[in-house]
KELODREN-655872 format. One line per 2 residues: number of its first residue (from 1); for each residue x, y, z of C-alpha. Coordinates in steps of 0.1 Angstrom, whole numbers. Layout:
<atoms>
NUM> X Y Z  ... $
</atoms>
This chain:
<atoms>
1> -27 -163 1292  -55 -179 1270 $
3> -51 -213 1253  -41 -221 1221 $
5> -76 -230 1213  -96 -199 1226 $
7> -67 -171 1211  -79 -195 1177 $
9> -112 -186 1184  -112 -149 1190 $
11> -92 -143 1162  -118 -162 1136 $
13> -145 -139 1153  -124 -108 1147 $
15> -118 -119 1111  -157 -128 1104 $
17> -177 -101 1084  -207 -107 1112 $
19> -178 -90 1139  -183 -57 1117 $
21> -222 -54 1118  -244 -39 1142 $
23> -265 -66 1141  -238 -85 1157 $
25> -236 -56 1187  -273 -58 1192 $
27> -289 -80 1215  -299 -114 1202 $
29> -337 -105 1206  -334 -70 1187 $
31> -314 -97 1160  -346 -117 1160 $
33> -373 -88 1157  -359 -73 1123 $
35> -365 -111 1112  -396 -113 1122 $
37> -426 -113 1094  -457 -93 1103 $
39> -482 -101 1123  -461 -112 1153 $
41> -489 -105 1180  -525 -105 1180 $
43> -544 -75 1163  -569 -52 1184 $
45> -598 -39 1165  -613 -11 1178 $
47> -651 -11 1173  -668 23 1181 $
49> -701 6 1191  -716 -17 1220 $
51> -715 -52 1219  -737 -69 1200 $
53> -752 -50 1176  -742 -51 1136 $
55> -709 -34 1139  -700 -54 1165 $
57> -712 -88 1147  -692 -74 1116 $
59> -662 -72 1130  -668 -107 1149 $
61> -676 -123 1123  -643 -107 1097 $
63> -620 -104 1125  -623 -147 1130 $
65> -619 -152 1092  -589 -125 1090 $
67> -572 -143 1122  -574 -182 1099 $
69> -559 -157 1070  -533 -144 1092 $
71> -522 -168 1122  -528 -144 1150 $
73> -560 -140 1175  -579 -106 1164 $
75> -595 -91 1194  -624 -71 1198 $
77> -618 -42 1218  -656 -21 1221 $
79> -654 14 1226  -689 31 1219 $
81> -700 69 1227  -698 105 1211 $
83> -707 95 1178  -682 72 1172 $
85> -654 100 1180  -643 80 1213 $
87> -633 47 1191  -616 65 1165 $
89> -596 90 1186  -583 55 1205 $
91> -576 46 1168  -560 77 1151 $
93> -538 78 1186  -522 40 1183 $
95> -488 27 1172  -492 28 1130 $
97> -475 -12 1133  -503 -28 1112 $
99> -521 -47 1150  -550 -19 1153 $
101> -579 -18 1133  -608 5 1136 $
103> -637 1 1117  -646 35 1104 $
105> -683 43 1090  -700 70 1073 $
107> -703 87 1101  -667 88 1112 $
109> -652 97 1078  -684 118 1064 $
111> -713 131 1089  -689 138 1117 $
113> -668 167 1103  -697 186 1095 $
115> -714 176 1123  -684 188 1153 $
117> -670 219 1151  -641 202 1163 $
119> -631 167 1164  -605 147 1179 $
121> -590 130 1152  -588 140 1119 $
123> -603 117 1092  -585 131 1063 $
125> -553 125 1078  -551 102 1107 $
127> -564 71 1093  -555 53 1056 $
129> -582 30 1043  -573 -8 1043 $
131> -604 -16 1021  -645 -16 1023 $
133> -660 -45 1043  -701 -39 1047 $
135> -731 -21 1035  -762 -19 1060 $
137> -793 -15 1038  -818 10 1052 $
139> -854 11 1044  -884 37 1051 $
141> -911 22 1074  -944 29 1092 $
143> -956 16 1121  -980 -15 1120 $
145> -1011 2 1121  -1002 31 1104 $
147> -1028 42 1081  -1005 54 1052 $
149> -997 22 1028  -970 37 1008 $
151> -942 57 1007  -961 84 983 $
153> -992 82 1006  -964 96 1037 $
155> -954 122 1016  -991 133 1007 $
157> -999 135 1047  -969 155 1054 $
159> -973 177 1026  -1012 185 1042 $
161> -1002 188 1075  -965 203 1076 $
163> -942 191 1107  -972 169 1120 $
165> -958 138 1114  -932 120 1140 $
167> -904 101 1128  -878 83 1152 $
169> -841 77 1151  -810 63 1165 $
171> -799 96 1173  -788 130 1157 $
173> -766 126 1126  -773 92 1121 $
175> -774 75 1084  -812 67 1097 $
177> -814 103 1106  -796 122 1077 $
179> -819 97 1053  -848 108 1064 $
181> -838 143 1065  -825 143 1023 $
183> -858 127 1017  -876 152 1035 $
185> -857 182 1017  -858 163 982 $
187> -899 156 987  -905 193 996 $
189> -919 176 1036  -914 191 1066 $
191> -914 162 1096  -905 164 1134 $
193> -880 148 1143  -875 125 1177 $
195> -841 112 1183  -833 86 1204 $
197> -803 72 1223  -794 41 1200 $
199> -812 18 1176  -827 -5 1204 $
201> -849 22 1219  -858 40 1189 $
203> -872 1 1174  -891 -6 1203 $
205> -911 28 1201  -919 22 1169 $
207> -932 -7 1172  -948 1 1202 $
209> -968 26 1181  -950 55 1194 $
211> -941 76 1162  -954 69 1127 $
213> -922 65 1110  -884 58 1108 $
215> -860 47 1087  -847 14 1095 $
217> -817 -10 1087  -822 -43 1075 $
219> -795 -57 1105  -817 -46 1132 $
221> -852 -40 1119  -851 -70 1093 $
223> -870 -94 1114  -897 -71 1118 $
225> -897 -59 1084  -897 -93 1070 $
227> -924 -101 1093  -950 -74 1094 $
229> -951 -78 1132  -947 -41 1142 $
231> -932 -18 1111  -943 -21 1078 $
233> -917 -14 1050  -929 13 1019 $
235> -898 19 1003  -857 5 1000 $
237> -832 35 999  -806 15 979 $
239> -802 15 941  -820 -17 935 $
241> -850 -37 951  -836 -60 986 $
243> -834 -98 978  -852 -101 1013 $
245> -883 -73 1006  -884 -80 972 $
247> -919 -67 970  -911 -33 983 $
249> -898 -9 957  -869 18 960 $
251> -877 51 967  -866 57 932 $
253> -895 35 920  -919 52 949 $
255> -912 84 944  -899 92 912 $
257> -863 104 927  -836 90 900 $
259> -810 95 921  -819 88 954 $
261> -796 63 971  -784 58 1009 $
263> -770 33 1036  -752 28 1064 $
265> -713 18 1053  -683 6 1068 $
267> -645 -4 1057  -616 -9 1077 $
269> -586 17 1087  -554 20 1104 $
271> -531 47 1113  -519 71 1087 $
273> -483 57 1089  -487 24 1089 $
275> -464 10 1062  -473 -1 1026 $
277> -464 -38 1029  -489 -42 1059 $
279> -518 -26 1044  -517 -43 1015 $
281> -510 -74 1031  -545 -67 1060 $
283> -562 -56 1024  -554 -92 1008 $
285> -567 -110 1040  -597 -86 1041 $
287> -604 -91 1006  -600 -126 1009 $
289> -624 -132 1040  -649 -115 1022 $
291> -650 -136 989  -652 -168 1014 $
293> -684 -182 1011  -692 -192 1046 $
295> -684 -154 1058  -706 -143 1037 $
297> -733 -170 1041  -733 -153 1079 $
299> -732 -118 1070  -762 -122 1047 $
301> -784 -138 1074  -780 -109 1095 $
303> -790 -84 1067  -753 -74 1062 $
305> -740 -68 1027  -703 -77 1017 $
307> -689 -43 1000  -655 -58 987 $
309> -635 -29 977  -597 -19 981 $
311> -586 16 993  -591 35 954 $
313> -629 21 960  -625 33 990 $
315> -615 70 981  -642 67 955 $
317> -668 63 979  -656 91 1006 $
319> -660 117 981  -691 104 969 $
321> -708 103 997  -690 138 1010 $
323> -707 156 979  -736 146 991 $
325> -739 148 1027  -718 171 1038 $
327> -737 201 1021  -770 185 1034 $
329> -757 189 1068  -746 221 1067 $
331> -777 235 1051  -797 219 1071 $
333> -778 234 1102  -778 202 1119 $
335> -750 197 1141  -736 180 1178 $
337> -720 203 1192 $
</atoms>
């Protein structure tokens, strides 16, 4: 028969309220869990791009200050290829628990559904926005020798001889791409277009001499912008003159269109169901490592614009920029499939 002493003690546990729970039937690490404050393991951000270029430096550079915020590692985990669609499919198909992250562009969210008949994620309802991180500023440019000196003077050649003039890009339904393409159709120009497999090969034609023109972003063509060592810049497509080309007017200012405004964008996402208390706790982190001066000190010396934003700015800018491009593209009939 038990002891005094141990018929004591299994009555008191009978009698205790814990005896009752099912906490008190689960086992002590399922106990611990429900205790456990997010994050409890490192986050995986999925960038849809190679190594080393400006996404890729983006998310380096946010994903360290966002690991100090939140007192986990954040790894970078690269998936480039089919327009971004491999990345965010890996994305929209992970656990909604707050660790993945995906940095979504205007491609993912905008270009792509009008540019695939079929995709394999849907942007409208697999992914809900976290908050905006980073604008990439893109600027028309000629190649160094080029013997049109302005961004009027390109649109005067074209206009003489129609689809005579070459213009690279990064690829079909590219922001460098669709840019040139809007300013094209809102010029009255006709240009021919050669698309290229990445930024990388499409810079190095140009300024090897290989096509006339291109639009370029300040990340990867700044140097050479800056530098008049093999493009020369003739007009900024943003809203306002670049702090870094402060010599070079808008297109606005070069060509009279009022409302003529484009870049490259990007904010961070995470799966649809991913609960409230997470996203706007990644959001406050987000927001916070992009008010800290030293991020932004590094972000600005690789041509990279903080866009601070939460997910109504977010919203906001999706449908701006759908009214716009979306229609373009399907005009246009350009497509990927």
């Amino acid at each position: 028969m038990p002891s005094l002493a141990r018929r004591r003690l299994l009555h008191a546990l009978a009698a205790s309220p814990l005896a009752a729970s099912p906490l008190a039937l689960a086992p002590l690490g399922a106990a611990r869990a429900q205790g456990t404050p997010w994050p409890n393991a490192p986050l995986k951000w999925i960038v849809a791009y190679p190594a080393g270029g400006g996404t890729d430096a983006l998310a380096r550079i946010l994903g360290a200050a966002l690991s100090r915020e939140l007192g986990q590692p954040v790894v970078i985990d690269n998936r480039p290829g089919a327009a971004t669609n491999i990345g965010a499919d890996a994305a929209a198909k992970s656990p909604p628990d707050g660790l993945t992250l995906f940095s979504a562009d205007n491609g993912t969210l905008v270009f792509n559904p009008a540019l695939f008949a079929r995709l394999p994620y849907d942007p409208a309802k697999d992914f809900r926005p976290v908050g905006l991180m980073a604008r990439f500023p893109l600027v028309l440019a000629v190649k160094q020798d080029s013997r049109l000196r302005s961004a009027a003077e390109l649109v005067e050649a074209a206009k003489r001889e129609p689809g005579r003039i070459d213009y690279g890009s990064p690829g079909i339904g590219s922001p460098h791409h669709l840019t040139m393409a809007r300013l094209a159709r809102e010029t009255g120009i006709q240009l021919n277009h050669i698309p290229y497999r990445g930024v990388a090969p499409a810079m190095n034609d140009l300024v090897a001499g290989r096509f006339e023109a291109a639009i370029l972003d300040i990340p990867s063509g700044g140097a050479y912008l800056r530098d008049g060592r093999g493009a020369r810049p003739l007009a900024v497509c943003g809203a306002a003159r670049h702090p870094s080309l402060p010599d070079i007017p808008t297109v606005a200012e070069a060509l009279g269109l009022a409302n003529f405004q484009a870049a490259a964008w990007q904010g961070m996402v995470v799966p649809t169901r991913t609960p409230d208390a997470v996203v706007a706790r990644l959001g406050a982190a987000l927001g916070t490592a992009l008010a800290d001066a030293a991020v932004r000190e590094r972000l600005g010396s690789t041509g990279i614009e903080p866009l601070p934003g939460g997910p109504a700015e977010f919203d906001a800018l999706l449908k701006a920029e759908r009214d716009v491009w979306v229609p373009l593209i399907r005009d246009l009939g350009i497509t990927l499939d």
